[in-house]
KERONU-349082 format. One record per atom (N, C-alpha, C, CB): z, x, y. Coordinates in pm, whole numbers, plus 50000, padded with zeros to 5 digits. Glycine has a CB too. Example, Ala and Ser with C-alpha at 12.3 -4.5 7.8 and 13.67 -1.06 7.14 Angstrom:
BEGIN
507805131949431/507805123049550/507805132049670/509055113149553/507085128549775/507145136749894/507875129050003/505725140849940/
// end
This chain:
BEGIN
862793127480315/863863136480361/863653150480307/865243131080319/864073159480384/863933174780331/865343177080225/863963187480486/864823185080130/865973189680049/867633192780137/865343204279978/867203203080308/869153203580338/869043190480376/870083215380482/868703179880406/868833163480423/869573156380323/867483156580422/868903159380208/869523155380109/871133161380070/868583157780016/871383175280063/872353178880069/873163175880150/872273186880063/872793173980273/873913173780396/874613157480356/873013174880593/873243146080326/874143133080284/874883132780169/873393121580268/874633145480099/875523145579933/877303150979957/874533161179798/876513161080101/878453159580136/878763156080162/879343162880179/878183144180255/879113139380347/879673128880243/878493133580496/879133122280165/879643112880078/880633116980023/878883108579992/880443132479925/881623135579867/882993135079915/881483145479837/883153141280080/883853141680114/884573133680196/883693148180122/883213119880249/884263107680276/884503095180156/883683099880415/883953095080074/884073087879985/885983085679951/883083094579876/886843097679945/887893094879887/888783097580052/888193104879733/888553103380131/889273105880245/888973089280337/888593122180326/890403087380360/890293073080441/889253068780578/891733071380496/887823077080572/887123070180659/885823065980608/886993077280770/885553059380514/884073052680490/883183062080461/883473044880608/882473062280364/881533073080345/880183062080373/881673081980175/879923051180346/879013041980395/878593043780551/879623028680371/879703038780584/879863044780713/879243059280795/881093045680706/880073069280706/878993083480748/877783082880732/879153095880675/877323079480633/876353080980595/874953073780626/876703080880503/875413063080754/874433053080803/874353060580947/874983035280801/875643068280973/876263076181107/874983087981074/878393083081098/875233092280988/874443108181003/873123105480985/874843120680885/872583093580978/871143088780971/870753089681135/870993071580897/871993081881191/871233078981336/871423089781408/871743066581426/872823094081451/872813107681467/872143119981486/873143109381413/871343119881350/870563131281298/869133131881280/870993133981185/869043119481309/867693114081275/867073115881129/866783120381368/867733113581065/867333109880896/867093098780854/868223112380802/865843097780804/864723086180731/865833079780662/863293092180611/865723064580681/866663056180580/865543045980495/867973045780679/864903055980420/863693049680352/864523049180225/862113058480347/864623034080169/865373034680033/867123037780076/864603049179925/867643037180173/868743043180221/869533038180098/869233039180373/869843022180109/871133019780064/871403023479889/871393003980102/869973023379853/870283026679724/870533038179718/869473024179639/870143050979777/869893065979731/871563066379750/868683078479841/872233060179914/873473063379933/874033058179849/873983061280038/874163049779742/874533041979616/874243055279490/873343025579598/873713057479504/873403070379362/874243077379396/871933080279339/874533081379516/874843094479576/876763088879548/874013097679783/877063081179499/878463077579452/878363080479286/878883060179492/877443083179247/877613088179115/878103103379053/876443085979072/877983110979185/878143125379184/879593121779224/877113136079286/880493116979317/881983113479285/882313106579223/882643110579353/881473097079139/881943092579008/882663102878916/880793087378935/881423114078924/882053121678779/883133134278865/880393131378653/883093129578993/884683141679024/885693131779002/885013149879217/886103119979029/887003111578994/887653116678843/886323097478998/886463113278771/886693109178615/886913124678587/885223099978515/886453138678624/886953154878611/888303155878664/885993166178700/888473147878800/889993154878824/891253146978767/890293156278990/890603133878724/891453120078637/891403127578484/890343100378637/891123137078482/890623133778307/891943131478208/889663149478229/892823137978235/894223134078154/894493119678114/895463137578242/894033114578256/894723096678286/893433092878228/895153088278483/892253095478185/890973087978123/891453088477995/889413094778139/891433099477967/891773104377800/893013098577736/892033121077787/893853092877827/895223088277781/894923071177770/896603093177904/894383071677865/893763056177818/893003052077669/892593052877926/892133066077664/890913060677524/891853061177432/889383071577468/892693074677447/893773071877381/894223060477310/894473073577447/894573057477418/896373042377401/894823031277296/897413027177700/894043029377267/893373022577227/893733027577057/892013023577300/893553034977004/893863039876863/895933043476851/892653057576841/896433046076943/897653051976915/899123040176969/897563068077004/899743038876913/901303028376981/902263039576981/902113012576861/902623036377092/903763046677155/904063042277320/903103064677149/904903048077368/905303044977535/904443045777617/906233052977599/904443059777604/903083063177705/901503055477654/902823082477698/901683053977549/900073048077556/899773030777540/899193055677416/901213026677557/901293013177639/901053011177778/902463008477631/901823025377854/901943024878004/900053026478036/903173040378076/899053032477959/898183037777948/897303023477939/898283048477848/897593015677872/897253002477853/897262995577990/898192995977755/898382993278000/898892985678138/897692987478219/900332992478220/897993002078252/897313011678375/895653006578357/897553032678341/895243007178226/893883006278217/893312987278275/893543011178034/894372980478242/894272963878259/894512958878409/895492956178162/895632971478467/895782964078590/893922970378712/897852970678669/893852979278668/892702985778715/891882976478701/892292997578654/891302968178555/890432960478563/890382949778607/890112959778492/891852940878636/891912935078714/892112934078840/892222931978683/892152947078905/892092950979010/890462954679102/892962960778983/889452955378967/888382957978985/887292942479042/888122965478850/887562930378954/887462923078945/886642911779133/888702923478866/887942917179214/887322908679295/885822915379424/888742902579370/886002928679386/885172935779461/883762931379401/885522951179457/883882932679271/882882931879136/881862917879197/883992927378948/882712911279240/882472892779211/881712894679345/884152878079206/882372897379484/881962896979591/880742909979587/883202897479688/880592920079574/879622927779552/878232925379537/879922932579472/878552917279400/877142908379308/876462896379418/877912897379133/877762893679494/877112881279544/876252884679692/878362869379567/876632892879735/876702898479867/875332910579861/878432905579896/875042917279740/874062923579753/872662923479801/874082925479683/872082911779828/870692911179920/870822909880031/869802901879900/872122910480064/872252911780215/872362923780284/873272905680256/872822934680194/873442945980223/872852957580296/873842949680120/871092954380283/870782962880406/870752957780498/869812969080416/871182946380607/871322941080690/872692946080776/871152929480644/873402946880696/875152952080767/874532964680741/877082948080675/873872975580763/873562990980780/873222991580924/872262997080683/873722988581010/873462989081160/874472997681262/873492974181207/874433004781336/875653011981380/876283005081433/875603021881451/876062993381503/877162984081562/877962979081473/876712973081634/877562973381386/878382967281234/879352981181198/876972963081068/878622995381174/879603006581111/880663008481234/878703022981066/880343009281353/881503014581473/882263001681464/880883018781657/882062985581471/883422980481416/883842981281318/883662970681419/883602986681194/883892988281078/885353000581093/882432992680997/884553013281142/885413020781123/886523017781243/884813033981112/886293012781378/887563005981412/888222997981312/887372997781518/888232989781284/888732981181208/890082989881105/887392974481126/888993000781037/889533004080931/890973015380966/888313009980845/890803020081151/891773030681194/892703017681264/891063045181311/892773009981275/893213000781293/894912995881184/891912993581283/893682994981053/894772997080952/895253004280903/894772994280881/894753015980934/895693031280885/896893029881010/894493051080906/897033025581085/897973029681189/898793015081202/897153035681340/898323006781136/899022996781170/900392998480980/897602979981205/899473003080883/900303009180757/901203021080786/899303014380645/900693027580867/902233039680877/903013032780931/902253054880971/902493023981046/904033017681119/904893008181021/903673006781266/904142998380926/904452992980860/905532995980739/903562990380847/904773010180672/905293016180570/906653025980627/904073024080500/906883027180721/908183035780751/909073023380764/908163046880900/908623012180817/910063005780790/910352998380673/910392996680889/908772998480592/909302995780463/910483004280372/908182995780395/910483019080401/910963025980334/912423028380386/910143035780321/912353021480512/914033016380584/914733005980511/913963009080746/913922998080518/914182986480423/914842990180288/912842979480392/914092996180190/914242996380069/915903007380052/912663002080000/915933019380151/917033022780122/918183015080199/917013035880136/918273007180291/918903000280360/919542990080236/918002994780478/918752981480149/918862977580043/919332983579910/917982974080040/919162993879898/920043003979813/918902997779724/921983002679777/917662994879705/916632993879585/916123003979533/915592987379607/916433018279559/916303026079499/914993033079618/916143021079346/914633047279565/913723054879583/911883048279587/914103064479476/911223051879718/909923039779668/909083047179593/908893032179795/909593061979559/908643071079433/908653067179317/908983084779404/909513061779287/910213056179154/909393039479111/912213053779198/908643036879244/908343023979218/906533024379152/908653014779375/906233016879027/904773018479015/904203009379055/904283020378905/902713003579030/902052998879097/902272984178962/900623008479145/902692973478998/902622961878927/901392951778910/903552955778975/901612940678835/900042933778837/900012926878984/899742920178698/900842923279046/900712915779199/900682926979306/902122904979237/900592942379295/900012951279365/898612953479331/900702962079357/898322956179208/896992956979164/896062945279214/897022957579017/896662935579263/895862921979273/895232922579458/897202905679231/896442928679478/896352929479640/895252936679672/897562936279714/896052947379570/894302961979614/893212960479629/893722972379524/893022954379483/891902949979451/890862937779556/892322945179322/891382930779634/891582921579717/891472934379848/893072911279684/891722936379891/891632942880012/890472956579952/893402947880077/890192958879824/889032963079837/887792956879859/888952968279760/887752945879868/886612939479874/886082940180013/886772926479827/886912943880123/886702948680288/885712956380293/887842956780362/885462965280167/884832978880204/883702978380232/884852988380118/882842963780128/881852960380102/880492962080282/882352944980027/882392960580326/880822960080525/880802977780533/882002949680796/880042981880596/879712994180591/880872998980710/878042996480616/881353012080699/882763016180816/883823012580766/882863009080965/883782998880708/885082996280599/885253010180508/884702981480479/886523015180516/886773025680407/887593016780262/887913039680487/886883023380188/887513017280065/888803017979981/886823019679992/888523038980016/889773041180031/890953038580083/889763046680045/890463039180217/891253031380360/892133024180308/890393021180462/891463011880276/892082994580256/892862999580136/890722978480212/892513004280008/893113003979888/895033008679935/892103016279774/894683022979985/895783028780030/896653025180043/895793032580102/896313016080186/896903009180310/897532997180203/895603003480454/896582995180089/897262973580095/898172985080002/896022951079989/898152997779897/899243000679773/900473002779858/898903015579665/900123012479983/901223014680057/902243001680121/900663022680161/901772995380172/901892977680242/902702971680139/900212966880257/902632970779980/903262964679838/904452978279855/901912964479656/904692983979911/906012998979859/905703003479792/907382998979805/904293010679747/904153022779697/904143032279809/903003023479614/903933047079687/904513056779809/903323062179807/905873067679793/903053070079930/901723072779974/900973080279840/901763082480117/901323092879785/900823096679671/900213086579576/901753102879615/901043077379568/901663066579443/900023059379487/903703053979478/900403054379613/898733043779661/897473052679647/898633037879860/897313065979654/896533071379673/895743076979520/897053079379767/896763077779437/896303077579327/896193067579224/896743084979293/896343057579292/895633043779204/894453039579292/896773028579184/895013040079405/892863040979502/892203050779431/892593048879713/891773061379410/891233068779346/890303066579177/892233075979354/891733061379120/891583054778994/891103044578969/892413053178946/891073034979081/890063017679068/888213021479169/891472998479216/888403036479197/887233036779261/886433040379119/887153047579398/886603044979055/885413047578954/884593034278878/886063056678834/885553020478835/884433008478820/883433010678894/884842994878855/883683006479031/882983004179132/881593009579142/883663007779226/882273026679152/881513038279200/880203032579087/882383056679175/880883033978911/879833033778817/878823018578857/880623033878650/879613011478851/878362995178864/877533003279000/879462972078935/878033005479166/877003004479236/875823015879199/877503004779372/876253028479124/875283040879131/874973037879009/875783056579162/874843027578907/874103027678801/872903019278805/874843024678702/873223006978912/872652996378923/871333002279057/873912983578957/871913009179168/870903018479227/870063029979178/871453023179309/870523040279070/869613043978994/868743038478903/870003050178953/868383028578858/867183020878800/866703014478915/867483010378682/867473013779042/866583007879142/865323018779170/867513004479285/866213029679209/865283039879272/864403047879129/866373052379376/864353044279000/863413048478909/862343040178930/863853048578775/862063025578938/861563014978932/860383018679056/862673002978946/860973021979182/860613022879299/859853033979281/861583023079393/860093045179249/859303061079208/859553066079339/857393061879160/860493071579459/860433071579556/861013089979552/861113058379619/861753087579462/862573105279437/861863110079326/864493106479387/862063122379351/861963136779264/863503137279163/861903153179399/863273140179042/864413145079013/865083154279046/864443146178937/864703164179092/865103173479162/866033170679258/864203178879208/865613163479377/866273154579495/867433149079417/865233141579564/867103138579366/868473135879293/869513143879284/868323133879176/868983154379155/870333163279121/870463169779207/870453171879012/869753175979337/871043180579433/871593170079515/870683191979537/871363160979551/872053153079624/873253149579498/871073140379693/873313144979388/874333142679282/875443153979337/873693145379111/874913167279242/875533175379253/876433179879393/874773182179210/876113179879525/876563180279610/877553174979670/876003179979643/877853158179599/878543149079593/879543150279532/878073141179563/879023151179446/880103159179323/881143169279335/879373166479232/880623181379371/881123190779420/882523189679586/879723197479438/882033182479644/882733178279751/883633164179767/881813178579840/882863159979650/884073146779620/885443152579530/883213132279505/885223160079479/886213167479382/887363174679501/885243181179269/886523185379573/887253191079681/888083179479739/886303197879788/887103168479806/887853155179897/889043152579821/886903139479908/888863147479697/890283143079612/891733155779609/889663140679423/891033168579619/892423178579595/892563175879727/892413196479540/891823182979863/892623182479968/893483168780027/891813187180057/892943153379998/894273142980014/895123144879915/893983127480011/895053146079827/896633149779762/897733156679804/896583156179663/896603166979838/897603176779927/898383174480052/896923186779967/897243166180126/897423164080287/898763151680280/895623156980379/898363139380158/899953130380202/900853135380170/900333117180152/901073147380134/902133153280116/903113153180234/901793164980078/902113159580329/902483165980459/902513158680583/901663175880483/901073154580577/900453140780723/900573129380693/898833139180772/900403122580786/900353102880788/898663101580792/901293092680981/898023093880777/897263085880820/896863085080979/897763075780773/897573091181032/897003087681157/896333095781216/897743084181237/895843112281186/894803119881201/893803110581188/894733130881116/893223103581078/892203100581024/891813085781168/892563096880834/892823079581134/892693071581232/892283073181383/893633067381227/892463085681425/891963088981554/890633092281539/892673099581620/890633098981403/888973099781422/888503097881423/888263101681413/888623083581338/887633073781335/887413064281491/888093064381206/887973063081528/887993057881678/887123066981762/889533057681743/887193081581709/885913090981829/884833087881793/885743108281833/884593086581628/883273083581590/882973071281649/883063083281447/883783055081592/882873048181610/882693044681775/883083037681519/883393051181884/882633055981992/881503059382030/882913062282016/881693070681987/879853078481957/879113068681897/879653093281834/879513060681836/878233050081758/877753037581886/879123038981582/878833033081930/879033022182043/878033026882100/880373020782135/878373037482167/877183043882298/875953046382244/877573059382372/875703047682099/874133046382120/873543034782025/873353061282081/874413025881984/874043015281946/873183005782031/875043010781911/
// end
């Protein structure tokens, strides 16, 4: 691949990695598309989650640090810090299990027919969660249970997530997507789901881009160079990806994303 090759897949990751449409997905998309060599694909696109590894853990850093925290200090917050750090790992858990097991298969599901049902699938459940989640939030004041901002994420939400992250594993599956969708689906509030998806993506991110970088040392296939801009690029635009959804559930639903994904995996259909 040429160096803007490399860059162009370092954004696209960054910036679908945390936005609800599959960065797996793009990134098998902008191969065929574009006609970019998928020599070594799945691992490099596996590294290339290490550069939003470390925007996760830059724009988390309060909620990291409060965790290493709660390990030396007793107090409220660095119980809640506890919690937070346990339900994550058990939230991490079933992706972890299915991941390990599922990995020699995984360049096999890199096919555009597999990614265009994928990302159907996945606009599927963004639109089937807004419909869902507005009458959840009928519900809850209908019930006088209070505000669903007020509600955090418990160990039988964390379990769900975690569990519906394991979807992501097919390529078009968004990871984000599912996480969202199952926090939102339990009555969290969109912010609320969006920033514990965020927060259970960094296990992940670290096992697959640690376990693919000794792949691709082993192999001798990259330049370091290549690397760090594809890292960096990732990086840089995964950071951006995370401020602008924060911003955006403020305002939008889910269902932008969902249409788009339906044009893409169109475009994939037809030349699959």
């Amino acid at each position: 691949m040429s160096m803007m090759q490399i860059v162009g897949l370092g954004v696209i990751q960054g910036l679908t990695e945390f936005l609800p449409v599959s960065s797996s997905g793009h990134l098998v998309a902008a191969r065929v598309l574009l006609g970019i060599p998928d020599i070594s694909g799945n691992s490099f696109d596996a590294f290339l989650h290490l550069g939003t590894l470390l925007s996760v853990l830059v724009y988390y850093a309060k909620v990291w640090v409060g965790m290493l925290r709660s390990v030396v200090v007793r107090d409220k917050e660095s119980r809640d810090k506890r919690q937070l750090a346990a339900k994550l790992a058990a939230a991490t858990i079933p992706a972890a299990v299915v991941g390990y097991m599922a990995q020699s298969n995984a360049d096999q599901w890199r096919s555009p027919m597999v990614v265009a049902l994928g990302l159907l699938f996945t606009a599927g459940v963004l639109l089937m969660t807004e419909k869902m989640s507005g009458y959840l939030k009928f519900r809850a004041i209908k019930l006088d249970e209070g505000p669903v901002e007020s509600k955090r994420a418990g160990w039988r939400d964390a379990i769900v997530i975690g569990l519906a992250q394991t979807l992501a594993l097919v390529p078009g599956v968004s990871r984000s997507g599912m996480t969202i969708a199952a926090g939102q689906l339990r009555g969290l509030s969109r912010k609320q789901a969006v920033d514990f998806s965020f927060l259970l993506s960094a296990p992940i991110i670290a096992g697959a881009g640690l376990f693919s970088l000794s792949s691709l040392v082993m192999l001798g296939e990259w330049k370091a160079d290549e690397l760090a801009v594809g890292f960096i690029a990732s990086f840089v635009t995964g950071w951006l990806a995370i401020w602008l959804l924060l911003k955006m559930v403020q305002r939008w639903s889910l269902v932008p994303f969902a249409i788009y994904l339906v044009i893409l995996a169109g475009v994939l259909l037809l030349i699959a």
